[in-house]
C-alpha positions in Angstrom: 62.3 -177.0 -130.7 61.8 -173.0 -131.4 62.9 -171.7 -134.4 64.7 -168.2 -134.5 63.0 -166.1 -136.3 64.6 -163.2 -136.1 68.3 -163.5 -134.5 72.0 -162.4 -135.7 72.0 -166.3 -136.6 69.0 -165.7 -139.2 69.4 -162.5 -140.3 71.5 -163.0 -143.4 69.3 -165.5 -144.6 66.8 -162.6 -144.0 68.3 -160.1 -145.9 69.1 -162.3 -148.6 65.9 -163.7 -149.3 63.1 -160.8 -147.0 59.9 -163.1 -147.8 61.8 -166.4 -146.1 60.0 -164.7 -142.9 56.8 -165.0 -144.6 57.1 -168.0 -145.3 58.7 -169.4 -142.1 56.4 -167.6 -139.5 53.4 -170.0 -139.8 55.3 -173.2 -139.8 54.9 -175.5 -136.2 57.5 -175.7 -133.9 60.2 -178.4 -134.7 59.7 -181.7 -132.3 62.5 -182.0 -129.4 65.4 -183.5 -130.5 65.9 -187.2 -129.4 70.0 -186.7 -129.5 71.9 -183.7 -128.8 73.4 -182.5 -132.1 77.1 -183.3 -132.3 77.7 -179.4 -133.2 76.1 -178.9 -130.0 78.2 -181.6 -127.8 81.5 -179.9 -129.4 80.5 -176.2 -128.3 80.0 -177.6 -124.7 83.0 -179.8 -125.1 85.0 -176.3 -126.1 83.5 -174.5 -123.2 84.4 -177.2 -120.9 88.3 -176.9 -122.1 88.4 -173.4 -121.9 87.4 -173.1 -117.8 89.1 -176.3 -117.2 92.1 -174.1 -118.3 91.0 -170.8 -116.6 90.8 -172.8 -113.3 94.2 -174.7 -114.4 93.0 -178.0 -114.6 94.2 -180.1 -117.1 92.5 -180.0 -120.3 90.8 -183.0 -121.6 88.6 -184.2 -124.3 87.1 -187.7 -123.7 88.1 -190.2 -126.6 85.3 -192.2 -126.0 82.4 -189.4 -126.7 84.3 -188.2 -129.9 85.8 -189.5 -133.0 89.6 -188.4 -134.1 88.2 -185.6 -136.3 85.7 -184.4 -133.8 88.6 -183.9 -131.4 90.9 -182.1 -133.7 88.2 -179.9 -134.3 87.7 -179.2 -130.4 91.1 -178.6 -129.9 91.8 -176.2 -133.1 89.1 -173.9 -131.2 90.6 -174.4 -127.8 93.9 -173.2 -129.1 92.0 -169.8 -131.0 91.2 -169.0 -127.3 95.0 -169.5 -126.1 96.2 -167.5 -129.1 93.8 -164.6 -127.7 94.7 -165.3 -123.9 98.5 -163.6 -124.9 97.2 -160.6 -125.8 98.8 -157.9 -124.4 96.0 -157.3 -122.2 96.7 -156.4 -118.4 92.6 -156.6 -116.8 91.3 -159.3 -119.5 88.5 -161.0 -118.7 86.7 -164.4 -120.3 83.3 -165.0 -120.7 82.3 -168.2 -122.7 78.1 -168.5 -123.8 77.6 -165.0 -123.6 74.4 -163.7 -124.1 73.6 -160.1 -125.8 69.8 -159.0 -125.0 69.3 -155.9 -127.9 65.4 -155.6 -127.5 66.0 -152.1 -126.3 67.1 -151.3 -129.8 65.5 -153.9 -132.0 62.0 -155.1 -130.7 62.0 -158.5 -132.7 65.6 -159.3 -132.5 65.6 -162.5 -129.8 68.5 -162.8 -127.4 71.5 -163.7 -129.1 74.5 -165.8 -127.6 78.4 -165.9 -128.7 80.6 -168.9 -127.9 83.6 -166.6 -126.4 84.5 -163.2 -125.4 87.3 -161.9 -124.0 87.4 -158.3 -123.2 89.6 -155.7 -121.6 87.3 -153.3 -120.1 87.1 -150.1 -121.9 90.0 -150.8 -124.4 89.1 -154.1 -126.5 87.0 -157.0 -127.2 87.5 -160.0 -128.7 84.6 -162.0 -129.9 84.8 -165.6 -131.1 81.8 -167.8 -132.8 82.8 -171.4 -133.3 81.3 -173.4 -136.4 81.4 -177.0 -136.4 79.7 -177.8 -140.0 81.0 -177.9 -143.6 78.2 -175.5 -145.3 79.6 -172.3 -147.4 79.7 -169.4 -144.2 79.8 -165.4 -145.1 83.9 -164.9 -143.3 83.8 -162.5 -140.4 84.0 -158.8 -142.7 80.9 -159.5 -144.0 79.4 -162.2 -141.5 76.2 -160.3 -139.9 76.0 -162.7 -137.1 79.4 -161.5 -135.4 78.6 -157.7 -136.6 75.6 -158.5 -133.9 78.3 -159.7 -131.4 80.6 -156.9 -131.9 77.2 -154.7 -131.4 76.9 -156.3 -128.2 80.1 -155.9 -127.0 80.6 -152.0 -127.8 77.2 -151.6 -125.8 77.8 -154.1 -122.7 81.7 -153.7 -122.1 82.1 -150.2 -123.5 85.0 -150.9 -125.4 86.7 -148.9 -128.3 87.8 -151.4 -130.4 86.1 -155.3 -131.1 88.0 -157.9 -133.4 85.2 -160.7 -134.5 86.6 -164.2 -135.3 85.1 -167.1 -137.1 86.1 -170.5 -136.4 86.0 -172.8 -139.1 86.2 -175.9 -137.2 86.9 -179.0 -139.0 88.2 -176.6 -142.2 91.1 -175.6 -139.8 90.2 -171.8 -140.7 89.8 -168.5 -139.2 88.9 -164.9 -140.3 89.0 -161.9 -138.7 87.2 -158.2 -138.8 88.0 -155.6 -136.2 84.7 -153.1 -136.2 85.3 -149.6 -134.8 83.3 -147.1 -132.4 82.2 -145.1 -135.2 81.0 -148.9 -137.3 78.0 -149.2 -134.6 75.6 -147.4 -136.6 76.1 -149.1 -139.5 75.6 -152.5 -138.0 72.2 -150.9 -136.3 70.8 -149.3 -139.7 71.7 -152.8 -141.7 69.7 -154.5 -139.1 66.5 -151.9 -138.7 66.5 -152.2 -143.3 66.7 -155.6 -142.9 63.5 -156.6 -140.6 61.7 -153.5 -142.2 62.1 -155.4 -145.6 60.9 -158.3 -143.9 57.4 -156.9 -142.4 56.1 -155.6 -145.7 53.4 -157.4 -147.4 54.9 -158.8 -150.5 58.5 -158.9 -149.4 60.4 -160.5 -152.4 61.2 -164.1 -152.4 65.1 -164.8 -154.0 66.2 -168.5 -153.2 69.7 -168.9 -153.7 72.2 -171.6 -151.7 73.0 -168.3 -149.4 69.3 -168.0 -148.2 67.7 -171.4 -148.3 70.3 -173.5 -146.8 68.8 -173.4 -143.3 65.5 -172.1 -144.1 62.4 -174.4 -142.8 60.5 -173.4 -146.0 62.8 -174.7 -148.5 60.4 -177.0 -150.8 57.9 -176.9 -153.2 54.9 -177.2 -151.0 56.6 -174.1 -149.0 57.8 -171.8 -151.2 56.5 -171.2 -154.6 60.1 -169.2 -155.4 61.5 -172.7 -155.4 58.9 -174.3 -157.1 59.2 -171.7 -159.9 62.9 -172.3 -160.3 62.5 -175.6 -160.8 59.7 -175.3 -163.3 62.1 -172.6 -164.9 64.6 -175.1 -164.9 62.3 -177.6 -166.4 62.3 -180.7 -164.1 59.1 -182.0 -165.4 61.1 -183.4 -168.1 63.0 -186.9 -167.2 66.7 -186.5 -166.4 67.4 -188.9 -169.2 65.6 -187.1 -171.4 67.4 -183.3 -170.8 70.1 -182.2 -172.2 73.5 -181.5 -170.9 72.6 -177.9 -171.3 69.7 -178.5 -169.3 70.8 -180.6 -166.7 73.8 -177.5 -166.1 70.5 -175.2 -165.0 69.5 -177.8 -162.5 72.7 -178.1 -160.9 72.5 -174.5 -160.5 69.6 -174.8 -158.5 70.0 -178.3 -156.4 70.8 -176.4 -153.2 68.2 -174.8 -153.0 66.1 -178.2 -151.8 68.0 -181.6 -150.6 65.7 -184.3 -151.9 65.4 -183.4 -155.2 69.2 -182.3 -155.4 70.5 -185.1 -154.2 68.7 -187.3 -156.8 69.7 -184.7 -159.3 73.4 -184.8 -158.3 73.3 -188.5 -158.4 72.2 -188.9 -161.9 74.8 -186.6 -163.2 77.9 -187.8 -161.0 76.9 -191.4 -162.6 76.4 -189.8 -166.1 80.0 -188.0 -165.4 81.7 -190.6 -164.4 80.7 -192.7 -167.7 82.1 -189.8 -169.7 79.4 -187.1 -170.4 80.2 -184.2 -170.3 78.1 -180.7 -168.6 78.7 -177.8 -169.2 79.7 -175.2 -166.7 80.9 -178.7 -164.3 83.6 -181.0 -163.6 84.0 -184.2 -161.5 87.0 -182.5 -159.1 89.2 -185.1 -157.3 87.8 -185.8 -154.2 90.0 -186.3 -150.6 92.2 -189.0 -150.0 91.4 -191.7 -147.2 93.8 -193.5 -144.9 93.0 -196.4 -143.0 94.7 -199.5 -141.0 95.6 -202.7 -143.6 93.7 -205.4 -142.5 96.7 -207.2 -140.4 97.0 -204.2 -138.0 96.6 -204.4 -134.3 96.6 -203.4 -131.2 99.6 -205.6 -130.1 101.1 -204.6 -133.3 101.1 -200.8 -132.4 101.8 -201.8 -128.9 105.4 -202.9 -130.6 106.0 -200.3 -132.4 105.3 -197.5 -130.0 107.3 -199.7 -126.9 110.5 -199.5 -129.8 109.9 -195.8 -130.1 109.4 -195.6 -126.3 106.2 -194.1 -126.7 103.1 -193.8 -125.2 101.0 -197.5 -125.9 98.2 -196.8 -123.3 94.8 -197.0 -124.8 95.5 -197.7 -128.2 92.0 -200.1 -128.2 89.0 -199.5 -126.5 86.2 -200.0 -128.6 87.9 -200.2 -132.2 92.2 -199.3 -133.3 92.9 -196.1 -132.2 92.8 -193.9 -135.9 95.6 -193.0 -137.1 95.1 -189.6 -137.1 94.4 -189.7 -133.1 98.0 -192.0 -132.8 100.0 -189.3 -134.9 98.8 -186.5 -132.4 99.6 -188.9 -129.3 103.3 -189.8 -131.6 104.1 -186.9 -133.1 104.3 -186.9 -137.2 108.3 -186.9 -137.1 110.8 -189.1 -139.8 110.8 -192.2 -137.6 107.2 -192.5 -136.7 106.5 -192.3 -140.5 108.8 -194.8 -141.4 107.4 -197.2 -138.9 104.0 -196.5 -139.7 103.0 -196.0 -143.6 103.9 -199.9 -144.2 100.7 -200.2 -141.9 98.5 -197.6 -143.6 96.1 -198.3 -146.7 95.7 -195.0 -148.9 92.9 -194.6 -150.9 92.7 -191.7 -153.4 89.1 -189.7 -152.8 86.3 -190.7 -155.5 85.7 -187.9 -157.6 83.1 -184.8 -156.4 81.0 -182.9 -158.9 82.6 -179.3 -158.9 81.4 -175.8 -160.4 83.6 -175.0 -163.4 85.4 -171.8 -162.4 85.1 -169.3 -164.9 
């Protein structure tokens, strides 16, 4: 699988942290993937929704390829695109997977590819990049990815004016930017600093959670940055032998490599939990669950939703039907609640280790 070196995707972990292209540009290609990431299905699945509706088909998202959550999450970006589709535009025009080639202005940067433009044709742009993870993401004022887009859009549909949107899938959240003409060279300076940062010989190494999240180099054996941190940070000393001052500078620094700071985060949450306390850290309340009590079935729903003369099709196929799916089939109004939370076990969250806020 090739690895973007240089893209709008990588180019804040690039001017974050210059020397991650040091470290990554050696490294072999990733092997193929066996299964197509579920990030991956979703943008198709999104795509698929959005010319089903162009060409006024019905819109449909198969139940049997995603779970309940997956297809909330489809359909929250699916409706961003309606939202946009009422512009007051008169000559709009959609283009979903669009690709921006900028190698006449920046040599190394590789073809980059937004999930959804719409665009009026010398008037305005609208620019939309779906994300279907839960890691910390830079909104749209400051996201360098979409000021990439926008770029693109100014130079390709020579519009005046391009709003940027980031879709938060499964956090149900959007932000927004809208970049002027006279913004373009700012967004082409940013980028030329950047990569020039990155070519010189000792570019400095910085590892924070910003820049090493997705970054191939991200352990010891990679990057001596990290492996100075955590030296700093002394983990050659046992975890049950540190302090809870100690132990606070390693949580500080867990992100910045997943095997060690999962086995880190584990030994505190299990300290935390037994009443220790670190400084700087709390164990936060985690989110509640809801699931089925154990005597709930399929003719049992069946029941209930023929009494509320509702729809009862499909409510098994190869499990229950969740009960966030049946809500959005049912609607969430008085009646369906009343006939439904005697079958629905709640379970409070279990506790998640949280920074302090200061």
């Amino acid at each position: 699988m090739k690895h973007s070196l240089f893209g709008f995707s990588s180019l804040e972990r690039r001017s974050s942290c210059p020397g991650s292209y040091r470290m990554e540009k050696d490294l072999p290609e990733l092997p193929p993937a066996k299964n197509t990431p579920p990030g991956d299905r979703l943008h198709k699945q999104v795509e698929l929704m959005i010319k089903a509706d162009r060409l006024g088909n019905p819109v449909t998202v198969n139940p049997e390829e995603f779970n309940a959550t997956e297809i909330e999450a489809a359909i929250f970006c699916f409706d961003q695109y309606k939202a946009m589709a009422y512009e007051p535009m008169t000559n709009y025009k959609i283009i979903t997977e669009k690709s921006f080639d900028f190698r006449d202005l920046f040599p190394e940067i590789e073809i980059s590819t937004t999930d959804l433009i719409g665009y009026e044709p010398f008037k305005v742009a609208h620019v939309f990049d779906w994300k279907f993870n839960y890691g910390e993401i830079e909104e749209a004022p400051n996201n360098i990815q979409l000021g990439g887009y926008a770029l693109g859009a100014f130079k390709e549909f020579d519009v005046k004016t391009v709003y940027v949107h980031l879709v938060e899938a499964f956090a149900r959240r959007v932000s927004s930017y809208q970049y002027i003409e006279s913004e373009q060279k700012n967004i082409i300076d940013f980028v030329k600093l950047t990569i020039s940062n990155c070519f010189k010989s000792f570019a400095p190494l910085k590892p924070s959670k910003k820049s090493c999240q997705y970054c191939r180099a991200n352990t010891p054996n990679n990057c001596p940055a990290i492996l100075g941190k955590m030296f700093d940070a002394e983990l050659t000393t046992p975890l049950s032998a540190m302090q809870p001052e100690d132990i606070s500078k390693l949580l500080d620094i867990v992100d910045l490599n997943i095997s060690i700071g999962g086995k880190i985060k584990q030994y505190v949450y299990a300290c935390m939990t037994q009443g220790c306390k670190v400084p700087g850290w709390i164990l936060a309340k985690g989110r509640n669950s809801r699931e089925w009590m154990p005597e709930v079935n399929e003719q049992k729903l069946i029941e209930i939703g023929k009494m509320l003369e509702k729809d009862v099709s499909n409510l098994s196929k190869t499990e229950l039907i969740g009960i966030v799916e049946l809500e959005e089939r049912w609607g969430k109004s008085a009646i369906v609640k009343n006939h439904l939370m005697p079958l629905i076990k709640k379970e409070e969250g279990k506790p998640i280790l949280k920074k302090e806020k200061s």
